[in-house]
Backbone as CSV, one residue per row, in Angstrom:
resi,resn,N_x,N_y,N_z,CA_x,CA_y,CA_z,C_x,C_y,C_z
1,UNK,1.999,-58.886,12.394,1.229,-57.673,12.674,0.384,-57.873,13.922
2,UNK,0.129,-56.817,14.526,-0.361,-57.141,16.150,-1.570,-56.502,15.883
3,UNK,-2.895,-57.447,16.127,-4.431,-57.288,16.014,-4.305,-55.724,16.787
4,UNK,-5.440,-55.381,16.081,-5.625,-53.467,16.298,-4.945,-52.429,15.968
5,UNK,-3.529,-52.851,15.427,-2.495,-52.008,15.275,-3.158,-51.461,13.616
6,UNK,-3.091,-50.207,13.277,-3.321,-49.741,11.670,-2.197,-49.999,11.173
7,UNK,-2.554,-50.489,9.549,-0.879,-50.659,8.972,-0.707,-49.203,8.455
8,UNK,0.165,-49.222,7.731,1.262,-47.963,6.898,0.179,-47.277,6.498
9,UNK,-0.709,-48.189,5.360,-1.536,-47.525,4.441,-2.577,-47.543,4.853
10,UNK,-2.646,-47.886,5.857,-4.173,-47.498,6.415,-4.019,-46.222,6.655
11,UNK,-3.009,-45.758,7.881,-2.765,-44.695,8.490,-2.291,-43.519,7.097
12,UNK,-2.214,-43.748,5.916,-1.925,-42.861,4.605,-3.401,-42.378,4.190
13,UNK,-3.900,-43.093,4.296,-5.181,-43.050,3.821,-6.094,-42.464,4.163
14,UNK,-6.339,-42.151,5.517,-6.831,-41.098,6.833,-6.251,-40.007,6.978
15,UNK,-4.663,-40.096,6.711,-4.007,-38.129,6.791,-4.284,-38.152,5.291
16,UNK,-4.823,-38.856,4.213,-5.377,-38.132,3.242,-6.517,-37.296,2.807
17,UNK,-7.539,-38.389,3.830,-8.576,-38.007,3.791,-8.841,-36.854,4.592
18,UNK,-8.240,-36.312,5.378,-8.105,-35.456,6.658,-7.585,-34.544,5.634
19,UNK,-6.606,-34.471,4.677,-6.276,-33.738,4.130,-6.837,-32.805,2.954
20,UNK,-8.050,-33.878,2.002,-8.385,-33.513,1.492,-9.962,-32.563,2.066
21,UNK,-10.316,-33.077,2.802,-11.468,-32.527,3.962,-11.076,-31.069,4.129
22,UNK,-9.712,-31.076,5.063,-9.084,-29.508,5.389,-9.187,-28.653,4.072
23,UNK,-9.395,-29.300,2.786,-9.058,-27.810,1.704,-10.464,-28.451,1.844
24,UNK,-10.946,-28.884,1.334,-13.148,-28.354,1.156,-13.582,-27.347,1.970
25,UNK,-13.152,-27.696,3.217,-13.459,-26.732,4.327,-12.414,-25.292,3.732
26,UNK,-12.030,-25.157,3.913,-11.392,-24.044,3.267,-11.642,-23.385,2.014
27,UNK,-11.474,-24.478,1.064,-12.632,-23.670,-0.328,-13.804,-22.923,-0.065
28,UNK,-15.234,-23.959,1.477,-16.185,-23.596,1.324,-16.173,-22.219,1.898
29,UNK,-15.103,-21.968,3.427,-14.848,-20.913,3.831,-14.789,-19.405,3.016
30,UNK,-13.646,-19.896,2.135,-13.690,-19.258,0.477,-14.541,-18.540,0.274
31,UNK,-15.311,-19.537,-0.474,-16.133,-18.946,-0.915,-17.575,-18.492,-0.891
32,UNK,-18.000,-18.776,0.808,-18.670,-17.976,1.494,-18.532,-16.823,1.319
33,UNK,-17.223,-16.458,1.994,-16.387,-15.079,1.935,-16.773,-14.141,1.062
34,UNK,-16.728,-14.633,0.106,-16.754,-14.384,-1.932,-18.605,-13.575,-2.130
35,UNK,-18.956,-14.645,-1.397,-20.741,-14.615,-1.588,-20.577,-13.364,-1.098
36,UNK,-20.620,-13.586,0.156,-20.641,-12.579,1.131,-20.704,-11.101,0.783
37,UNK,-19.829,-11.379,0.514,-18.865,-9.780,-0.107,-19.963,-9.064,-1.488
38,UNK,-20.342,-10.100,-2.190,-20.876,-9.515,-3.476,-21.791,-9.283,-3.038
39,UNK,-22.803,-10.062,-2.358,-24.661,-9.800,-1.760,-23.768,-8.221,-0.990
40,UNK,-23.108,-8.427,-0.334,-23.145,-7.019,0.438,-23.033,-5.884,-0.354
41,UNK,-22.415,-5.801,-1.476,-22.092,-4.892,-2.448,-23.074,-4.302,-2.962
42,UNK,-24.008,-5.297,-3.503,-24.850,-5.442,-4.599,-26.267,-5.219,-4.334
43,UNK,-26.024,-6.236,-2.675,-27.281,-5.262,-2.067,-28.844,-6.460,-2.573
44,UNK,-28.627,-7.009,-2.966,-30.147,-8.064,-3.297,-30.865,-7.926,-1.653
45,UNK,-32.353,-8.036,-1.567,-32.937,-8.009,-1.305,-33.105,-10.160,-0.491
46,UNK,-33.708,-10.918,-1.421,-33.769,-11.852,-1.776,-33.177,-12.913,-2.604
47,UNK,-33.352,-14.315,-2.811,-32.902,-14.792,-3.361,-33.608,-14.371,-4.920
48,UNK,-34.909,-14.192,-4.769,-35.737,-13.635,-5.895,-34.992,-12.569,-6.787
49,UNK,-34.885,-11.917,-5.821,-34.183,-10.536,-6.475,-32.921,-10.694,-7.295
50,UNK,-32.563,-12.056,-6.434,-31.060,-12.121,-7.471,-30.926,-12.151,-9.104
51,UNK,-32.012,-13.341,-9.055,-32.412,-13.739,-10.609,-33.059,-12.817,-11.000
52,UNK,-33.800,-11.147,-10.635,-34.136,-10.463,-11.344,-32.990,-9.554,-11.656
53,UNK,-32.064,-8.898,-10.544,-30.652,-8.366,-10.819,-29.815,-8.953,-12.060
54,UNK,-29.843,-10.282,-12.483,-28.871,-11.307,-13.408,-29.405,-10.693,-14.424
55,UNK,-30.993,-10.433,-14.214,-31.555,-10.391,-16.037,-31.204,-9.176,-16.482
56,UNK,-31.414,-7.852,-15.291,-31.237,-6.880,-15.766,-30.273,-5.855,-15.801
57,UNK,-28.949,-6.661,-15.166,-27.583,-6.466,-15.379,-27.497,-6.698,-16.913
58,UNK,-27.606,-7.946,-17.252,-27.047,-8.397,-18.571,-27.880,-7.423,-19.342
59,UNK,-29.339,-6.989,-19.484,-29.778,-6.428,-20.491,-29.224,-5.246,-20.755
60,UNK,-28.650,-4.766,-19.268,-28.546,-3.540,-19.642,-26.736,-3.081,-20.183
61,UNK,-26.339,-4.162,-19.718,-25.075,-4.525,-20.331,-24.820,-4.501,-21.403
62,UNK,-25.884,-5.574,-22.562,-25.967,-5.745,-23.683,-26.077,-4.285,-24.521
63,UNK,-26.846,-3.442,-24.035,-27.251,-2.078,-24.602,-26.330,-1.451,-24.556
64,UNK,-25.619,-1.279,-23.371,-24.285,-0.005,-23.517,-23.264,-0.749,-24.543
65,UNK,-22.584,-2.472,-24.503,-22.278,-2.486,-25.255,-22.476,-1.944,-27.251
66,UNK,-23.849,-2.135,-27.238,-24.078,-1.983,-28.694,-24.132,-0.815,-28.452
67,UNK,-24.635,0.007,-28.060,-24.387,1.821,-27.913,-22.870,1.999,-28.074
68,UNK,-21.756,1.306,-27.579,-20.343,1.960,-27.748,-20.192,1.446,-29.137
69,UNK,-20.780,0.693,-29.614,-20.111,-0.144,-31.082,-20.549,1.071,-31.575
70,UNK,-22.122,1.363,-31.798,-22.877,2.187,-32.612,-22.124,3.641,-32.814
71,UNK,-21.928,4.498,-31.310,-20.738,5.328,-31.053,-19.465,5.483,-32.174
72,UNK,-18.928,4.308,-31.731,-17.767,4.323,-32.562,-17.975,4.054,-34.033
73,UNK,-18.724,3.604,-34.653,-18.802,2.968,-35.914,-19.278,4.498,-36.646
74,UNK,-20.417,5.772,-35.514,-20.166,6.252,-36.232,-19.451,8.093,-36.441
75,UNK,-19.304,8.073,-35.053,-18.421,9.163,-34.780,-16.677,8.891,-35.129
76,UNK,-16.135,7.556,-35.279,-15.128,7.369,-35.959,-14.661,6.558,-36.924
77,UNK,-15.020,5.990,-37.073,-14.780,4.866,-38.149,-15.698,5.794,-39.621
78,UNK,-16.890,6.343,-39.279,-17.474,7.254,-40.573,-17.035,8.368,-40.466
79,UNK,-17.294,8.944,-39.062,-17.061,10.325,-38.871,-15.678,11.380,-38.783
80,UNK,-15.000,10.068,-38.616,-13.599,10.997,-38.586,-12.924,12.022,-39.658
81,UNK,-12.891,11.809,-40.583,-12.691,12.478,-41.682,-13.374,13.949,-41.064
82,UNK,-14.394,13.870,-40.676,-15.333,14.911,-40.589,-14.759,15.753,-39.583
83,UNK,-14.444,14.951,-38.150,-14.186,15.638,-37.530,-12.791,16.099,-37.129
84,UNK,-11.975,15.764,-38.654,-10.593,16.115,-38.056,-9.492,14.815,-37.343
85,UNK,-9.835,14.177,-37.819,-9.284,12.831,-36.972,-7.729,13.053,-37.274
86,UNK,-7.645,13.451,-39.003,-6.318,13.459,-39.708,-5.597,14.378,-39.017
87,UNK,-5.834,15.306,-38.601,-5.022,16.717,-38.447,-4.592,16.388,-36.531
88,UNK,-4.973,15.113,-36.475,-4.641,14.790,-34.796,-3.115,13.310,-34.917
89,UNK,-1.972,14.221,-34.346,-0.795,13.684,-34.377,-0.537,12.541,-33.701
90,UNK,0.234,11.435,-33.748,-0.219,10.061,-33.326,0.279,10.304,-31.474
91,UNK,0.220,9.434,-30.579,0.694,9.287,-29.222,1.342,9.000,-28.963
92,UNK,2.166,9.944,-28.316,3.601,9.595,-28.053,3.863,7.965,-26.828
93,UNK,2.572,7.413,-26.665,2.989,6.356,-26.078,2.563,5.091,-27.088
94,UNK,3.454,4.354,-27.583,3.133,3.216,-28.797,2.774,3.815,-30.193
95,UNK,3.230,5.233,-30.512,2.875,5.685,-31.627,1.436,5.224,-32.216
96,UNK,0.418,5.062,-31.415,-0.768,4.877,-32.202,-1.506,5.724,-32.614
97,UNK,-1.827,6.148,-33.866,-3.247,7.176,-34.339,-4.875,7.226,-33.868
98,UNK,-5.309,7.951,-34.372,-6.575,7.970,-33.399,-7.114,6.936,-33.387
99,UNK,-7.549,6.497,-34.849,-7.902,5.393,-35.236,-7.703,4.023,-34.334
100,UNK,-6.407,3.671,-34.458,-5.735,3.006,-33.391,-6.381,3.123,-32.013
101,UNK,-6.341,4.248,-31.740,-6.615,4.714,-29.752,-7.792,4.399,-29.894
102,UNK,-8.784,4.820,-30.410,-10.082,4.354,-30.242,-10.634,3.160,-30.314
103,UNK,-9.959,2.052,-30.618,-9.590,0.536,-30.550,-9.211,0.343,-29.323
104,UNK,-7.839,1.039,-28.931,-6.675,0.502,-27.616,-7.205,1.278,-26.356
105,UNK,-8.038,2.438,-25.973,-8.956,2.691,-25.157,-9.984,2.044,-24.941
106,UNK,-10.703,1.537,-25.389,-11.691,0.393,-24.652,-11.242,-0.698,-24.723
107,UNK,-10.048,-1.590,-25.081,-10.015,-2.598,-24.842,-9.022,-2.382,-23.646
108,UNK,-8.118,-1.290,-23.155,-7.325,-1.591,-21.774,-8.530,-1.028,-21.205
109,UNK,-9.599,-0.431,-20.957,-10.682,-0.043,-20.183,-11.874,-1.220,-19.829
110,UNK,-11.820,-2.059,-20.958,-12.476,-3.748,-20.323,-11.652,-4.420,-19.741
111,UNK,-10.467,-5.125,-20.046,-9.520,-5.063,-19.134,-9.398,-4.997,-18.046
112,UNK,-8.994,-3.667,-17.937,-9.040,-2.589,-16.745,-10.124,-2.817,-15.294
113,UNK,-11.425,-3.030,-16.020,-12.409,-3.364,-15.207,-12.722,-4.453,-14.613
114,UNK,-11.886,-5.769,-15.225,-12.374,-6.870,-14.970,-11.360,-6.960,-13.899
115,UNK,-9.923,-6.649,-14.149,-8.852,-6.970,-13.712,-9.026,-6.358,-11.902
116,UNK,-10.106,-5.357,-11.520,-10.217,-4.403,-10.780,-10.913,-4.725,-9.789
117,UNK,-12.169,-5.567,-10.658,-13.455,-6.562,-10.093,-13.154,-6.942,-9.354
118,UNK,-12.501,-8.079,-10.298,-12.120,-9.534,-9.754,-10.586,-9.440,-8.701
119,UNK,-10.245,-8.289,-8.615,-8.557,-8.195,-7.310,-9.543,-7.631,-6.228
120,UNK,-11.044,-7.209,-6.614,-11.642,-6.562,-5.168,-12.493,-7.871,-4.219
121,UNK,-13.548,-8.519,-5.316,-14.480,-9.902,-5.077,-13.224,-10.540,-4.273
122,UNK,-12.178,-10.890,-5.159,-11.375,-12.612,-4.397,-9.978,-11.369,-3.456
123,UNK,-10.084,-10.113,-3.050,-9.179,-9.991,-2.111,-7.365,-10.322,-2.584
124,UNK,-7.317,-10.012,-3.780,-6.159,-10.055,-4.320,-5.502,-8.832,-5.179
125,UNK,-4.116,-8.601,-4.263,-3.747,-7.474,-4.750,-3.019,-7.292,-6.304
126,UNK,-2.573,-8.183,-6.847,-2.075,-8.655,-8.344,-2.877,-7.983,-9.201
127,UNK,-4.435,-8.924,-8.930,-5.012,-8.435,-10.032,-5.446,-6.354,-10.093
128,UNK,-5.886,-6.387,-8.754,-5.505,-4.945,-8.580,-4.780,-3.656,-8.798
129,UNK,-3.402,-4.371,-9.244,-2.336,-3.255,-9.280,-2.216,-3.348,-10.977
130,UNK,-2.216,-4.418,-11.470,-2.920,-4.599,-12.874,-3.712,-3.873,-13.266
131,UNK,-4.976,-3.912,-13.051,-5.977,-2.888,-13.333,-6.037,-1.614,-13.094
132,UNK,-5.128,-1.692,-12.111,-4.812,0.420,-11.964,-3.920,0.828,-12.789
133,UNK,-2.719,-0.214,-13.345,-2.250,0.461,-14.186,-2.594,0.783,-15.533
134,UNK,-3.601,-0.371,-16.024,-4.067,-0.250,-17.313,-5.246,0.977,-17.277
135,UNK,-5.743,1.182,-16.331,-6.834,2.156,-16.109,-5.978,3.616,-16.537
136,UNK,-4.865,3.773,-15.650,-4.141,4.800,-15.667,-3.772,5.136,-16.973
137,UNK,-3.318,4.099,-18.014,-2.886,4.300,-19.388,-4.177,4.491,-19.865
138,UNK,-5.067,4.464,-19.546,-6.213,4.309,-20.481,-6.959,5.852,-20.348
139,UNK,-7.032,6.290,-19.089,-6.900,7.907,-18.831,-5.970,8.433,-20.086
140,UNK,-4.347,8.542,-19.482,-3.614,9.219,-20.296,-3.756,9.618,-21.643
141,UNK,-4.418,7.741,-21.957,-4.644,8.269,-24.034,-6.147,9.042,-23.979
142,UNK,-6.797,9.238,-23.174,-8.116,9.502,-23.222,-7.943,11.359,-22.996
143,UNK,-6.704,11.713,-22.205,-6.272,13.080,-21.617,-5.329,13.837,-22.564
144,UNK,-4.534,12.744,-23.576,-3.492,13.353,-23.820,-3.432,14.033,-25.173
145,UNK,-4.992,14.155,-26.334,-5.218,15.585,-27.083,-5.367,16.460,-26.115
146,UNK,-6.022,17.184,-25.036,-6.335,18.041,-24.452,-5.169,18.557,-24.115
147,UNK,-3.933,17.847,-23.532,-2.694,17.721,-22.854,-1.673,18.486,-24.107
148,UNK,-1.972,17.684,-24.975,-0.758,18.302,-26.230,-1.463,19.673,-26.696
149,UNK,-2.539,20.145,-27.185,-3.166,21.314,-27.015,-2.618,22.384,-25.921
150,UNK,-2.816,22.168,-24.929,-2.654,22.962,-23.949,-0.836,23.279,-23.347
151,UNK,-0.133,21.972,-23.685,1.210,22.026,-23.112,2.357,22.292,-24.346
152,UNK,1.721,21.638,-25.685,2.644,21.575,-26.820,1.949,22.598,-28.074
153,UNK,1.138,22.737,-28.182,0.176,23.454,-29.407,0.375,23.010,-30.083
154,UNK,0.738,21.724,-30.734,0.548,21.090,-31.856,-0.415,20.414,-31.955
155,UNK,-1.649,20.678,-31.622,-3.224,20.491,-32.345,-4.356,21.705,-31.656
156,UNK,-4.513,22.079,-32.854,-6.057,23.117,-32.297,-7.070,22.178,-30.779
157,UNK,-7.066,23.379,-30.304,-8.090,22.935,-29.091,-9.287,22.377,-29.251
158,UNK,-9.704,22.611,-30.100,-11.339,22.348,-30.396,-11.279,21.047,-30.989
159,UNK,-10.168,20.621,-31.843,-9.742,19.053,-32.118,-9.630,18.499,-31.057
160,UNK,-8.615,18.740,-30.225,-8.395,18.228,-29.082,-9.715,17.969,-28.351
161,UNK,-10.534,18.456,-28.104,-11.631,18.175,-27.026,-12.620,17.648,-27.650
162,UNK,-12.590,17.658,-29.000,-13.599,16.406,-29.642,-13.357,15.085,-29.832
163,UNK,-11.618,14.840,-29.446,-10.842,13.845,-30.164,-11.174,13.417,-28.717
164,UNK,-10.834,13.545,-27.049,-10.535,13.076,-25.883,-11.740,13.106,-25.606
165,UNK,-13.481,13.646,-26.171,-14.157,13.413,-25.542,-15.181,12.303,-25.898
166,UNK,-14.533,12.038,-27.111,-15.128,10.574,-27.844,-14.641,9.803,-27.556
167,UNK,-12.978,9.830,-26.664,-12.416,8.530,-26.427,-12.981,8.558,-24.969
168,UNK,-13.356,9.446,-24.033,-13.698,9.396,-22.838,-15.473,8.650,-23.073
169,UNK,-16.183,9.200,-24.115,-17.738,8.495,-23.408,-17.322,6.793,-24.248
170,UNK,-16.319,6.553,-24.848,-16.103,5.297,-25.640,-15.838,4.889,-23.844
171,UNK,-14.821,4.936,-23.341,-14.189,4.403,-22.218,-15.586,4.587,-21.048
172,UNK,-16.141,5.232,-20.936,-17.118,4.918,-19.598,-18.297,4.217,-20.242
173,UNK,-18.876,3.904,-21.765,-19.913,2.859,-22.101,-19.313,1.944,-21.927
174,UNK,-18.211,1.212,-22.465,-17.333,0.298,-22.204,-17.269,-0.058,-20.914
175,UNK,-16.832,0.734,-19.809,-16.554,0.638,-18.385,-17.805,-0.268,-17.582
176,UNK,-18.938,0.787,-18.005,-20.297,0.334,-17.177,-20.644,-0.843,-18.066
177,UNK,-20.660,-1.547,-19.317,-20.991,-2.518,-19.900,-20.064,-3.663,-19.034
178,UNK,-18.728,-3.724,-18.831,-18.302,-4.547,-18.781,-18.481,-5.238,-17.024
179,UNK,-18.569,-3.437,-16.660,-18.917,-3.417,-14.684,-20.313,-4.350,-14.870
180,UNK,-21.646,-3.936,-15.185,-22.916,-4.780,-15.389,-22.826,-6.072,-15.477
181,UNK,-21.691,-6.796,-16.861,-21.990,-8.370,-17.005,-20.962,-8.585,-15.942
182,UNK,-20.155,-7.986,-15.328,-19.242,-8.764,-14.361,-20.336,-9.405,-12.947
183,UNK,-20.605,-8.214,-12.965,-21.804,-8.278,-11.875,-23.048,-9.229,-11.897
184,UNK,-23.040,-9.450,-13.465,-24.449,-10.111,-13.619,-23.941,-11.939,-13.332
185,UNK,-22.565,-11.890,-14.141,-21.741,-13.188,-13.958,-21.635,-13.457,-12.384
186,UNK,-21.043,-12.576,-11.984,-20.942,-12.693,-10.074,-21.885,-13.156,-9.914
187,UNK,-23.465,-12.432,-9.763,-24.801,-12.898,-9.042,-24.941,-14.210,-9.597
188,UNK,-24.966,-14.437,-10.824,-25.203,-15.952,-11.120,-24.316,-17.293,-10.679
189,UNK,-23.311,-16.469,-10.240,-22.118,-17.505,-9.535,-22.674,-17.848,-7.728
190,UNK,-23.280,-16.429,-7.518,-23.708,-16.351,-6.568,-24.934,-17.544,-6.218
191,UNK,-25.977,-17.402,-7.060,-27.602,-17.917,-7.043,-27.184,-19.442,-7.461
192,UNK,-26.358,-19.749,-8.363,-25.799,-21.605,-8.203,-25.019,-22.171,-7.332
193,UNK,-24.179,-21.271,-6.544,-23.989,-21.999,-5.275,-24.586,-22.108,-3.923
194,UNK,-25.638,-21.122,-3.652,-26.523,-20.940,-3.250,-27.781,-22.165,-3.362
195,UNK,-27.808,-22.255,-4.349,-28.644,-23.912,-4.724,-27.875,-24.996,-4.305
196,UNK,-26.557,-25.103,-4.984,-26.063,-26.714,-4.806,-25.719,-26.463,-3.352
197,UNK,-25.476,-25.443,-2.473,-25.011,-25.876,-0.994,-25.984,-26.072,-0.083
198,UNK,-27.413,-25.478,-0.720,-28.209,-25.205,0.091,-28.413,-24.281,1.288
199,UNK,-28.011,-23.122,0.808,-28.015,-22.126,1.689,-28.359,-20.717,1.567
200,UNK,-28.322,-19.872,1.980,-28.685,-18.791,1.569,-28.350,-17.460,2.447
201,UNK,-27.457,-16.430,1.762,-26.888,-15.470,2.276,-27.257,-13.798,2.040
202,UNK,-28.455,-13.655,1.624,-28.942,-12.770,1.458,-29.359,-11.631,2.768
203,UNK,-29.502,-10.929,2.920,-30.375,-9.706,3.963,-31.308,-10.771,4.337
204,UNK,-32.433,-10.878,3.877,-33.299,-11.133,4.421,-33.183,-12.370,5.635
205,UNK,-32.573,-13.223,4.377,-32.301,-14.727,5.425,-31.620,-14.620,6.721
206,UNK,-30.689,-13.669,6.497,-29.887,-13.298,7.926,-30.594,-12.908,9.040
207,UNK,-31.584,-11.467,8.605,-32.454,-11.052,9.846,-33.700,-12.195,10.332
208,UNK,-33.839,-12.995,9.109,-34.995,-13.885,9.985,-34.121,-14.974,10.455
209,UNK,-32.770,-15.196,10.312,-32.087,-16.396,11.605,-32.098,-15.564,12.200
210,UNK,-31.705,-13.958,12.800,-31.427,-13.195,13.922,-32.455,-13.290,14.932
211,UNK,-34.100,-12.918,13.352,-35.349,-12.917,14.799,-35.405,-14.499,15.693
212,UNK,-35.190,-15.699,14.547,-35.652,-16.067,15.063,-34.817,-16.642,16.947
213,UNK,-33.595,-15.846,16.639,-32.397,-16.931,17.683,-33.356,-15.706,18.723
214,UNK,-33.226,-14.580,18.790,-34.256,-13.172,19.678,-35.175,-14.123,20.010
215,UNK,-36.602,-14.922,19.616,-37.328,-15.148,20.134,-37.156,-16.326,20.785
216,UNK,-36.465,-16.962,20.821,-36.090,-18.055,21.574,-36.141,-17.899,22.868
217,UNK,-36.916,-19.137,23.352,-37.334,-18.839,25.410,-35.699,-19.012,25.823
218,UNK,-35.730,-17.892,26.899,-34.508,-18.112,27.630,-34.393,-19.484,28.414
219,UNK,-33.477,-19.895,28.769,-32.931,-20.947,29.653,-33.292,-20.755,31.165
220,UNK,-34.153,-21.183,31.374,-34.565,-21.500,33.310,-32.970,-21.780,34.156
C-alpha cells in the first residue's frame, strides 16, 4: 500500500457518511417546509402563542367531539323510533340503514379529514385523492334521503330532511373536531421541533431577522 493512498474502506466509509449527511439535510429541508406551511396557515403570532393555540385547539376539539356523541346518542340511537328512522329505506350504496349511516358518516368524514390534512401539510397527492373520495361518499349518504324524496318518492319529505340533516350536523361536528386536534397535533409537532433544532419560524422571528439585516451599516 503506498503511504497517503485511502484504502477501499476508508473511501466506503466517507461516500457513507456523505451519504447519510445528504438525507439529514434533506429531511431538515423537509421539514422546514412542513413548519413553514402550517405557521403560515395557522397564523401563530409567537412561539407563545403556539402553546396557547395547542391548548385551545384540543379543548375545543374535545367538546365538539362529545357534542357529536351526545347528538347522536340522542337524536338516534334514543330518538329514532321517534323520528321515523324505521319508515327510512336502507342505501342503495352498501345497503346500510340509518342506523348503520349514522355510524358510516362520521367515520368516512374523520377519515376524510385527516386523509385531506395530511395530502395538504406533506404536499402529497395520494393522500388527497383519498380524502376527496371518501368526503364525496360521505356527502352522498348525507344527500341521499333528500335525493330519494325528491327523485324516487319512496320516503316522505319531511323524513327525508330530518334523516340528512342529522347526518349532515353529525358530519360537520365530526369534521371540525377532527380539523382542531389535527391542527392541535401539527402545532405541537411544530413547537418540539422548534426546541430540539433551535430555531424558530414564526411571523414575528422573521420580521425581527428582516429589521434587523435593514439596519445594518452599509459597506464603505
Amino acid at each position: 500500500m503506498v503511504l497517503g493512498e485511502d484504502s477501499p474502506e476508508e473511501v466506503q466509509v466517507v461516500d457513507n457518511a456523505a451519504t447519510v449527511a445528504e438525507a439529514g439535510d434533506a429531511t431538515s429541508a423537509y421539514n422546514m417546509e412542513m413548519m413553514e406551511s402550517i405557521v403560515q396557515r395557522l397564523k401563530p403570532e409567537d412561539r407563545h402563542q403556539i402553546r396557547d393555540m395547542i391548548s385551545e385547539r384540543g379543548r375545543t376539539s374535545g367538546a365538539l367531539g362529545i357534542a357529536s356523541i351526545l347528538f347522536w346518542w340522542l337524536a338516534i340511537h334514543n330518538g329514532g323510533d321517534t323520528l321515523g328512522d324505521s319508515n327510512l329505506p336502507n342505501s342503495m350504496i352498501g345497503d346500510f340503514n340509518f342506523y348503520h349511516l349514522s355510524l358510516v358518516v362520521p367515520a368516512l368524514t374523520l377519515v376524510a379529514t385527516i386523509l385531506l390534512t395530511m395530502g395538504r401539510e406533506k404536499g402529497q397527492s395520494l393522500p388527497s385523492n383519498a380524502g376527496g373520495v371518501l368526503a364525496v361518499l360521505a356527502t352522498f349518504f348525507v344527500l341521499e334521503p333528500v335525493g330519494r324524496a325528491l327523485l324516487m318518492g319512496d320516503i316522505e319529505m319531511d323524513d327525508s330532511l330530518v334523516a340528512s340533516g342529522r347526518l349532515a350536523i353529525l358530519a360537520v361536528l365530526i369534521h371540525l373536531a377532527t380539523k382542531m386536534q389535527v391542527d392541535s397535533i401539527l402545532l405541537e409537532w411544530v413547537r418540539g421541533s422548534m426546541m430540539s433544532m433551535d430555531i424558530d419560524v414564526t411571523p414575528e422571528q422573521e420580521a425581527s431577522n428582516e429589521g434587523q439585516a435593514d439596519e445594518a451599516p452599509p459597506l464603505v
